[in-house]
C-alpha positions in Angstrom: -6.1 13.7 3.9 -3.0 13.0 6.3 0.5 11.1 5.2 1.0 8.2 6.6 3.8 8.1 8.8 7.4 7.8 6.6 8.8 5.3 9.7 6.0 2.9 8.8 5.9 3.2 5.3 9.9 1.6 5.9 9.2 -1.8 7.5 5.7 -2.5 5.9 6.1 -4.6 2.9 3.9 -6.3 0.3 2.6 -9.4 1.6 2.9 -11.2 -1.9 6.1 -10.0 -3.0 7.8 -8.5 0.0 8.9 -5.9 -1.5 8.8 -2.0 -0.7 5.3 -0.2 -1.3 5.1 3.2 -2.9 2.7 5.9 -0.7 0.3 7.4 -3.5 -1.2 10.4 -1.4 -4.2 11.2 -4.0 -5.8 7.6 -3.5 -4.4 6.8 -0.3 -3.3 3.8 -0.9 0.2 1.6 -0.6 1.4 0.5 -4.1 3.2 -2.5 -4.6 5.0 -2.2 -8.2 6.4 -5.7 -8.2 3.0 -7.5 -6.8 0.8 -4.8 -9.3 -1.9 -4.3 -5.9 -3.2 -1.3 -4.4 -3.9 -1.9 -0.8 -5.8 0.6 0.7 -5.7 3.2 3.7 -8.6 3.5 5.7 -8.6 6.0 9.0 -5.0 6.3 8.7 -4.9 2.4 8.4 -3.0 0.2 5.6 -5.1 -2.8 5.3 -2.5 -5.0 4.2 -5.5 -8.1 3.2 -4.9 -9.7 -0.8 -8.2 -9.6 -0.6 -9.1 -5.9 0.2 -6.1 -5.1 -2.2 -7.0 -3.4 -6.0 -5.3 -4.8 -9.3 -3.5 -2.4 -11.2 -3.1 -2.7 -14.6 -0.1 -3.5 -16.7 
């Protein structure tokens, strides 16, 4: 598994809310807290799609 890079990670934002996202390194994915979606990282690759993005819960 490889980080994604930290200078990304501070000028993507949620497309919903546009708001930060949190990196969670275990599902590799880019956490919106205020939007409650999980959009995913594939091949090193946010794919920052509604659609492609998981609900969380709560």
């Amino acid at each position: 598994m490889s980080d994604i890079d930290p200078r990304l990670l501070e000028i993507l934002v949620c497309p919903v809310t546009k708001k930060p996202l949190r990196y969670d390194r275990a599902t590799q994915e880019l956490i919106s807290e205020a939007g409650k979606l999980a959009f995913p990282i594939r091949d090193g690759i946010p794919i920052m799609l509604v659609d492609e993005a998981r609900k969380l819960d709560g």
